[in-house]
DRENGUBA-41928 format. One record per residue (C-alpha): residue in one letter; x, y, z. Coordinates in Angstrom, 3 decimals. Layout:
// residues N
A X Y Z
...
***
This chain:
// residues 241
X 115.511 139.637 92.472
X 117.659 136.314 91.919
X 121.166 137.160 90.671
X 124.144 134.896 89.292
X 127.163 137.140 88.697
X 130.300 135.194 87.121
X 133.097 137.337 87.752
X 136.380 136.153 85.197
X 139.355 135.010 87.514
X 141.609 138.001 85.615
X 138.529 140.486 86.741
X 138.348 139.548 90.251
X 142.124 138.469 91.048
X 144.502 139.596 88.207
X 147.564 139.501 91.108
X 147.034 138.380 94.655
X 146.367 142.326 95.604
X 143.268 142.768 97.708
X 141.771 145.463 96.681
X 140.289 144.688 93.442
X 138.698 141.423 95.455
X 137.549 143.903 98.051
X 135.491 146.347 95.341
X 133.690 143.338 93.970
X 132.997 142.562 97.522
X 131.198 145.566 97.901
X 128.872 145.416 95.029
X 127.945 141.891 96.056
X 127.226 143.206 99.704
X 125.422 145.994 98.898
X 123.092 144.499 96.350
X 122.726 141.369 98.920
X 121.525 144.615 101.518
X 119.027 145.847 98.823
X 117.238 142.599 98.890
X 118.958 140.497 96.130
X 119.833 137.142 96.217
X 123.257 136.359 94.679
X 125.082 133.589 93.604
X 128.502 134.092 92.168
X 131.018 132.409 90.045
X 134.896 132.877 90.020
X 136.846 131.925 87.146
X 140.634 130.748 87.491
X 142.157 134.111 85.539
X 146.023 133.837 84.891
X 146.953 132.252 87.810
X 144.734 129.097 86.570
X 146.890 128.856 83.151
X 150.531 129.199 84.394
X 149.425 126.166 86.632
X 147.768 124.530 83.542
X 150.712 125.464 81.649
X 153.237 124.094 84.256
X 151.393 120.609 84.848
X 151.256 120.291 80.541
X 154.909 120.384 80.152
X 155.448 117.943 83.586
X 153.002 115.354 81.814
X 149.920 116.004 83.460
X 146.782 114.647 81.291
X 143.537 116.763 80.833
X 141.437 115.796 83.184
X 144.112 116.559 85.744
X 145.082 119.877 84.451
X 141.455 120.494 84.422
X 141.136 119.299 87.858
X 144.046 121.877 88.583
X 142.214 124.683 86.955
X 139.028 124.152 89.414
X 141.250 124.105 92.554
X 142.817 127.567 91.539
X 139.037 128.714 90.508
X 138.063 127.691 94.398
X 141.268 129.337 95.716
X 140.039 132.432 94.209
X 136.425 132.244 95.357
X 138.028 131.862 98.761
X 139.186 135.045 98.584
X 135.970 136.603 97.668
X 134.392 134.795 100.810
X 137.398 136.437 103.216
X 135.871 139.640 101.995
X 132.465 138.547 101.971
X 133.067 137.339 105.760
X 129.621 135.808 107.404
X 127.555 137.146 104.384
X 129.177 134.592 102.476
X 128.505 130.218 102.850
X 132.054 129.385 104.380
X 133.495 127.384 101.625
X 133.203 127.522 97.665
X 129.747 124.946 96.909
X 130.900 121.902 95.218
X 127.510 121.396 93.160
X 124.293 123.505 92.292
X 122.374 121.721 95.102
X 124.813 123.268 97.649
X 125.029 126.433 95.868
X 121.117 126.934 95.524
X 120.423 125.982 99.259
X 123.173 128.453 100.575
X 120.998 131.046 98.489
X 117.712 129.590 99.955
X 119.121 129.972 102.902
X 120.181 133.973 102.486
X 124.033 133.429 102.474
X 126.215 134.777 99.527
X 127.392 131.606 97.487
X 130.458 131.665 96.130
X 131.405 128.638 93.644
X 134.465 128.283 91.569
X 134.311 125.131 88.947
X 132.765 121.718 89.400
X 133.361 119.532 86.981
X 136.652 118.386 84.189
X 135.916 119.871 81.025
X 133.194 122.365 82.054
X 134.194 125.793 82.258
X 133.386 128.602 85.091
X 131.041 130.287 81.843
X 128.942 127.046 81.873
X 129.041 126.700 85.955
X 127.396 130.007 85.621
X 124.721 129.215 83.122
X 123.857 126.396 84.780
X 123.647 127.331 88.312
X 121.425 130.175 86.793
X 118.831 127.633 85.550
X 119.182 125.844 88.582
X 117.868 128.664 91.048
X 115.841 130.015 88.414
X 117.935 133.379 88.466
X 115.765 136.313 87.005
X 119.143 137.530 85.524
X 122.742 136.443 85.072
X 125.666 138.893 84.598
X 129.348 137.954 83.342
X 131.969 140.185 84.176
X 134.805 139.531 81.738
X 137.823 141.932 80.544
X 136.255 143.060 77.774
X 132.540 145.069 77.100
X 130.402 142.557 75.779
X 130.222 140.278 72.709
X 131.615 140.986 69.669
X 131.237 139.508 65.955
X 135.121 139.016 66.002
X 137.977 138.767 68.546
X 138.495 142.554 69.121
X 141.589 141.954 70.664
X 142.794 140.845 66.520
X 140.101 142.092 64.588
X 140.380 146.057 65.126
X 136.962 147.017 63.526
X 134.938 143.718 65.650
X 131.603 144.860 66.053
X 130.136 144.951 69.633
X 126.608 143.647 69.550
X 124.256 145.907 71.942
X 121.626 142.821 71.998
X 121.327 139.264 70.749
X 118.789 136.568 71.517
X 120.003 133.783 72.675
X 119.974 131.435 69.519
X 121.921 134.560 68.170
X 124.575 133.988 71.002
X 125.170 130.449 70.232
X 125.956 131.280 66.709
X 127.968 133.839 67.030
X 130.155 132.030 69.752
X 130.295 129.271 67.468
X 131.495 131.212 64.731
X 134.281 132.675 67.107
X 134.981 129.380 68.309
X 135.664 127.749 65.288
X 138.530 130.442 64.800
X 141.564 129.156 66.087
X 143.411 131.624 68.567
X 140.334 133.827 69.075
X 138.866 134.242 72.388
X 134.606 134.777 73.064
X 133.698 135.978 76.252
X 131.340 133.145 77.111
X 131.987 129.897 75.851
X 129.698 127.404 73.759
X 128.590 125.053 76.397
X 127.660 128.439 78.172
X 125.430 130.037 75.723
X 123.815 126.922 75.150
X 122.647 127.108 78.897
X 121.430 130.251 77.982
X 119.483 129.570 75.199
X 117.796 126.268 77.177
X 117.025 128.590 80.717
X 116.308 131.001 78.887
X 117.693 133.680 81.536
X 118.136 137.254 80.808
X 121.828 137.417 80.626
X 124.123 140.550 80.241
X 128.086 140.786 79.268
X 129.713 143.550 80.100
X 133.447 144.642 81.188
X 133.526 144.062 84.796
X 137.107 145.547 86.096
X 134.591 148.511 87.258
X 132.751 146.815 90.060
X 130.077 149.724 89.873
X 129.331 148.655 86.078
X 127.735 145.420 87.540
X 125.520 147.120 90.222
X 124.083 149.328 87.938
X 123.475 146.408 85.589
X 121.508 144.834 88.207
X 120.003 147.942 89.598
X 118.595 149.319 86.563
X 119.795 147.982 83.527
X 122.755 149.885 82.377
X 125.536 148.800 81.111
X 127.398 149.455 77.899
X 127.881 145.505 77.306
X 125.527 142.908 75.461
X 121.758 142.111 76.424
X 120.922 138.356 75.702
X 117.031 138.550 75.684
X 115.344 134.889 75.967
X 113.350 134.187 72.825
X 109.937 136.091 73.087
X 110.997 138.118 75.995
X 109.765 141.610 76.468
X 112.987 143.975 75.390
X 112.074 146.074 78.910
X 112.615 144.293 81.977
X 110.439 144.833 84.616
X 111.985 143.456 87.363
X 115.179 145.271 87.596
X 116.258 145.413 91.687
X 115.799 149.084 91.949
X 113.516 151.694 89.953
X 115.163 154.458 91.566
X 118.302 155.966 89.847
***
């Protein structure tokens, strides 16, 4: 089974302790020793916007404070590699072509952003179509999508499945909402609906939640089902609970 896991920068690294990196670690290693092949994505958390934030008020234009915000994204897949050691490609890919051939190759890769004005959500997506991942899994801080920012909105409903074209709109209509956060952003679910990948968004500051996603299916997030998909997967990396 191919695997992209994006793991939100405030998941993996909300302060510079180890441990939480170390957990994620884990997961990644063990389902890389049950015979997945995994690509992963680390967003810039926190740490990303109190550099943004700094740079803004020193004068710093957007493409350089987005520029800013991929460095801290590749600082923090760098830590994920120290705890990955040799199972991991040394450095944080630069492009999908690196990326993919590190997972031809067996290694864990480990990519933070790539581009000014893409996000880590799209990185994800993409690099997903590009190896032709079976399924891709974001991690965030909170358990899946909802119809409304649940962090404002205190009865937001949590959707337990969507199709992809359903995605887009609803991140769209969350978008368009000034102040309100969606778990994946537009550019991302866009991806989605183009691959057509089997994506699921859950809460991922339980490593465990995202090996049993990929293990069996459960999870207590979202299922984004590609248009015409069969509901059941039948590929899921281990039948055995």
């Amino acid at each position: 089974m191919k695997v992209v896991v994006s793991i939100g920068g405030s998941v993996l690294a909300p302060d510079l302790g180890s441990e939480r990196v170390r957990a994620h670690a884990d997961v990644i290693e063990d389902l890389a020793a049950e015979g997945c092949t995994v690509g992963t994505v680390v967003g810039g958390g926190g740490v990303a916007r109190e550099y943004i934030g700094a740079a803004r008020e020193l004068g710093a234009n957007e493409i350089e404070l987005d520029d800013i915000g991929i460095d801290v994204t590749r600082l923090n897949a760098r830590l994920l590699i120290a705890a990955l050691g040799e199972q991991a490609a040394p450095s944080p890919p630069e492009d999908y072509e690196a990326a993919g051939a590190a997972m031809h190759r067996g290694d864990i890769a480990v990519m933070g952003g790539v581009t000014p004005g893409q996000t880590t959500d799209a990185v994800s997506a993409a690099l997903a179509e590009y190896v032709n991942a079976d399924l891709l899994v974001y991690a965030t801080s909170v358990p899946g999508v909802f119809s409304d920012d649940p962090n404002e909105v205190a009865d937001a409903r949590r959707y337990d499945e969507l199709t992809a074209g359903e995605l887009v709109d609803v991140i769209a209509g969350l978008e368009m909402n000034a102040g309100s956060s969606a778990p994946v952003d537009l550019l991302a679910a866009k991806l989605i609906e183009r691959s057509g990948v089997r994506t699921i968004v859950l809460d991922g500051t339980e490593p465990e939640r995202i090996a049993d996603a990929v293990r069996y299916g459960d999870h207590d997030g979202t299922d984004i089902i590609p248009e015409g998909a069969d509901d059941q997967m039948t590929y899921w990396a281990s039948d055995e609970r």
